[in-house]
C-alpha positions in Angstrom: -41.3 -105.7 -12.1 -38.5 -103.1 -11.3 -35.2 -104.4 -10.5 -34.7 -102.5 -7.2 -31.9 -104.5 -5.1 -30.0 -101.6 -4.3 -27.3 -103.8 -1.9 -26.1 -105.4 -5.0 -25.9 -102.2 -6.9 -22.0 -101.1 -6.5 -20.2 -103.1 -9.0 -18.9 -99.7 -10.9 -17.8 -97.9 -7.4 -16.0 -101.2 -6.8 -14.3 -101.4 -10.1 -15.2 -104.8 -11.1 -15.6 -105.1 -15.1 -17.1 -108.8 -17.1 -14.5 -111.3 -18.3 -15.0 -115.0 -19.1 -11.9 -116.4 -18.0 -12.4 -118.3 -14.3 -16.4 -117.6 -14.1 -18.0 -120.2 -12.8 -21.6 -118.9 -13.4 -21.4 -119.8 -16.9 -23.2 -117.8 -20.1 -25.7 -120.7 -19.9 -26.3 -119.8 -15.9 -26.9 -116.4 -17.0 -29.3 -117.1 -19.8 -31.2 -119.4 -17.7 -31.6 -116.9 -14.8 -32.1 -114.2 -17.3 -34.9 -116.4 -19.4 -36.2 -117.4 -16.0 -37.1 -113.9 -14.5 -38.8 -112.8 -17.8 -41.2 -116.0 -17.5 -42.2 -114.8 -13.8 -42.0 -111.5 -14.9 -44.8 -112.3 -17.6 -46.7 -114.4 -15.0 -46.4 -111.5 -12.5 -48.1 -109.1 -15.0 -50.9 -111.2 -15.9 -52.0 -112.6 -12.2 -52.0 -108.7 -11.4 -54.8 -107.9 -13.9 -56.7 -110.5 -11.9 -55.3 -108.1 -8.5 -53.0 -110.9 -6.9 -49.6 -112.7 -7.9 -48.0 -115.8 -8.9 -48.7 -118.6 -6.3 -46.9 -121.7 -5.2 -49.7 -123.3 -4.8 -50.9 -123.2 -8.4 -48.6 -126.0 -10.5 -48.9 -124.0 -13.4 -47.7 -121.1 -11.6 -45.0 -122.9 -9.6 -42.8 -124.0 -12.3 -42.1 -120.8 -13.3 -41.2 -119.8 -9.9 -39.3 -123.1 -9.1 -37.8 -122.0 -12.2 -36.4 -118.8 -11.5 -35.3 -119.5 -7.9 -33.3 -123.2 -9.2 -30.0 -122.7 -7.5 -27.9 -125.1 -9.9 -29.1 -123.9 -12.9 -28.9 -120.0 -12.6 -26.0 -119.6 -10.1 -23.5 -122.1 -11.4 -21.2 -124.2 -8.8 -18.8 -122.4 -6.0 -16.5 -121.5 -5.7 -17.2 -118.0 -7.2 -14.5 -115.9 -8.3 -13.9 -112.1 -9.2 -15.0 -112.7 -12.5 -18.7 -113.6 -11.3 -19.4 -110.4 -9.5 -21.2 -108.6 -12.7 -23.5 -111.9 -13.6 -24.5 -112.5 -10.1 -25.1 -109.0 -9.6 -27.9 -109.0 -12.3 -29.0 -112.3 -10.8 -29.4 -110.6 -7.3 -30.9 -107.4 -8.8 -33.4 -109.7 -10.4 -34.0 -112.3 -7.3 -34.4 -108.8 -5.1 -36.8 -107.6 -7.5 -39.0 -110.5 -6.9 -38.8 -110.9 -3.4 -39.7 -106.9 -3.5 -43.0 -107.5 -5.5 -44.3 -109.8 -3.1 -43.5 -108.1 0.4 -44.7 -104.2 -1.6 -47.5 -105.9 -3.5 -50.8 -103.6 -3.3 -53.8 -104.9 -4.8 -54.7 -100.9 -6.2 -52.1 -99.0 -7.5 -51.4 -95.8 -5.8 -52.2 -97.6 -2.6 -49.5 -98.2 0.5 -48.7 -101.6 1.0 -49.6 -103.8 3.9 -46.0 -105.7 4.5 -47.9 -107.4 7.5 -50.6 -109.2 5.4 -48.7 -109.9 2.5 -46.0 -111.8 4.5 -49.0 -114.0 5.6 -50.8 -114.3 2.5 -47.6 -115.1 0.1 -45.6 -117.0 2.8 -45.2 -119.4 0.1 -43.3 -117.5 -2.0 -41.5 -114.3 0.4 -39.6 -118.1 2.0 -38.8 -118.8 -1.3 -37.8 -115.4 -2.6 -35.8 -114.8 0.6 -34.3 -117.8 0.7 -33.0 -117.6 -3.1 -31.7 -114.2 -2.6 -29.6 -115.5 0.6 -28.2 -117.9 -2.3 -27.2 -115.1 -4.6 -26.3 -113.1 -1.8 -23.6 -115.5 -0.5 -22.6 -116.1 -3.7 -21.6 -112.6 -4.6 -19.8 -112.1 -1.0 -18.0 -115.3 -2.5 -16.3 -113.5 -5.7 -16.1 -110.3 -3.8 -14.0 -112.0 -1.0 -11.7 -113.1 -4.0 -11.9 -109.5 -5.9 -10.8 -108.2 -2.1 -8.1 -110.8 -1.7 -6.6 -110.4 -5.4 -7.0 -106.7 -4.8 -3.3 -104.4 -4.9 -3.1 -103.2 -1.5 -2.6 -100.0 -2.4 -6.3 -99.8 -4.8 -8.5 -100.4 -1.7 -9.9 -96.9 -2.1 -12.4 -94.6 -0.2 -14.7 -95.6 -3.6 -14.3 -99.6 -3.1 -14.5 -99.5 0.9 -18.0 -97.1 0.7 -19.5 -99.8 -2.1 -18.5 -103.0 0.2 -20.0 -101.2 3.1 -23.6 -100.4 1.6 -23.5 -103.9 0.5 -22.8 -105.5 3.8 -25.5 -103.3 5.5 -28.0 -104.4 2.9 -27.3 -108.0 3.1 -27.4 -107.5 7.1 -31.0 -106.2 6.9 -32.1 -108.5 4.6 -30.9 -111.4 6.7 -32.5 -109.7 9.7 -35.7 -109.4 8.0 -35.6 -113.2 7.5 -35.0 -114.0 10.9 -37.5 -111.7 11.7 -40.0 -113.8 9.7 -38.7 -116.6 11.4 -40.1 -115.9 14.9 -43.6 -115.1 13.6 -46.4 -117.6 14.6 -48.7 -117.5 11.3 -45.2 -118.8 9.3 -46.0 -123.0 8.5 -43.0 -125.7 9.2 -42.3 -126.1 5.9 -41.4 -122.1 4.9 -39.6 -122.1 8.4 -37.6 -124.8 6.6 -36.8 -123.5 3.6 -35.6 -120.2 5.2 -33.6 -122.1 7.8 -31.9 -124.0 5.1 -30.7 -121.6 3.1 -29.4 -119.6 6.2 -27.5 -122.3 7.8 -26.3 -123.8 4.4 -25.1 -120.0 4.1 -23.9 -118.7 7.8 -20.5 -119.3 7.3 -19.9 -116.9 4.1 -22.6 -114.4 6.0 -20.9 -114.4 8.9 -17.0 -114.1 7.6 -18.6 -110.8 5.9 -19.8 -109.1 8.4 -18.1 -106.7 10.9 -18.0 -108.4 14.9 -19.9 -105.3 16.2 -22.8 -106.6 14.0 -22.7 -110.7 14.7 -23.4 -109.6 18.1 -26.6 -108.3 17.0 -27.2 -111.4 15.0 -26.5 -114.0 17.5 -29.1 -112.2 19.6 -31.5 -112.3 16.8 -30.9 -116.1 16.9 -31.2 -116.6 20.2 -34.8 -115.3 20.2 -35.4 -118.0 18.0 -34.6 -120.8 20.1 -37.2 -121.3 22.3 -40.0 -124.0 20.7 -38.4 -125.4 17.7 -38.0 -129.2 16.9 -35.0 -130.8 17.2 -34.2 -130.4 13.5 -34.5 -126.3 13.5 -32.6 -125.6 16.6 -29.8 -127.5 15.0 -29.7 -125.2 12.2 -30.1 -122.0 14.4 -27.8 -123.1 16.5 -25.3 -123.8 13.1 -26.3 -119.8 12.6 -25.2 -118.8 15.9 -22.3 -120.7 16.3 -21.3 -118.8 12.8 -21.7 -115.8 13.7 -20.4 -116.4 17.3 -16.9 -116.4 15.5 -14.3 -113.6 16.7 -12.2 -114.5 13.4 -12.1 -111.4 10.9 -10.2 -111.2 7.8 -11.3 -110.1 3.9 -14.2 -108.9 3.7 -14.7 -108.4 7.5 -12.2 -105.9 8.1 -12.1 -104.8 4.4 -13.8 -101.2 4.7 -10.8 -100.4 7.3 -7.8 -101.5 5.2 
């Protein structure tokens, strides 16, 4: 698989260089989510040969998956600090590259993929993919709302306000895209779920990232959502709205126009 996640790619425009001291995604995070991708990564190759992927479905098959998209044990505890931004940069490069080999998968190389049918065929695992990579994703706006905050005044440059930009833009498509998915009638209760989990668990962070012109946009996205859900859903859509319904913007909000 090719590690593709551009959003998450900007950590040298930004400035932000490794150190140990406050990380909370620990070495052993890191060597787990590492360790992890290679063991999908092998399973991805050899389910190919046979012209599909890895499925949920298959026990065998869904540990390694489970695996690599365990929360606790690749991402560490928040709160996140500057310090995490390299390691859970590689960790979203590596959960994008997944999701990405699932939504692009084409049985024939060479061939242009049908997104359509492969978000109905691997529903399973495009939830799962999507909703790990909302994980990772909030978890980097986490340390880079403390690398903002921490940040001399004075070295918020044209550099470090483009890379925070491209990366709000490409976590404001991807979560689009999921809510997208959402409304479609093919997607079963329980990937509805998992999606709506990790969006609600995660609104808050989303939300205090993203400009007010483009919550607007959101909250409309939500609303479509509404209509026909259990009790139990429209409580977590309506957490997502109510998120992104907020006026409030400070750090990384109104970063790109300090």
């Amino acid at each position: 698989m090719k590690n593709t996640l551009a959003i998450l790619v900007f950590g040298a425009c930004l400035g932000v260089t490794p150190s140990a001291a406050m990380a909370d995604v620990s070495p052993g995070n890191q060597r787990e989510a590492a360790s992890a991708f290679q063991a999908v990564d092998t399973q991805v190759r050899q389910t190919r040969q046979q012209g599909g992927l890895p499925r949920w479905s298959d026990p065998g098959q869904a540990r390694a998956l489970g695996r690599f998209w365990d929360i606790k044990t690749t991402l560490g505890a928040p709160p996140y600090r500057s310090a995490d931004v390299p390691a859970l940069l590689d960790i979203g490069d590596r959960a994008g590259a997944v999701f990405k080999t699932y939504v692009l998968f084409t049985p024939k190389a060479g061939t242009v993929p049908d997104t359509a049918a492969n978000t109905t065929e691997y529903q399973d695992e495009i939830s799962r993919a999507g909703a790990y990579l909302v994980y990772v994703q909030a978890a980097a706006l986490d340390a880079l709302a403390d690398f903002v905050r921490t940040l001399p005044a004075d070295q918020m440059n044209a550099a470090r306000r483009a890379g925070l930009r491209q990366m709000r833009l490409g976590i404001t498509e991807q979560v689009t895209g999921l809510t997208l998915m959402l409304r479609s009638p093919s997607l079963r209760v329980e990937n509805r779920e998992v999606l709506l989990d990790a969006l609600s668990e995660n609104a808050g962070t989303l939300a205090a990232a993203t400009p007010l012109a483009d919550r607007q946009a959101m909250t409309a996205q939500v609303d479509a959502l509404l209509p026909g859900l259990s009790d139990a859903e429209r409580n977590k859509v309506l957490a997502i709205k109510s998120a992104f319904s907020s006026k409030h913007c400070t750090g990384l909000c109104s970063a790109d126009a300090q």
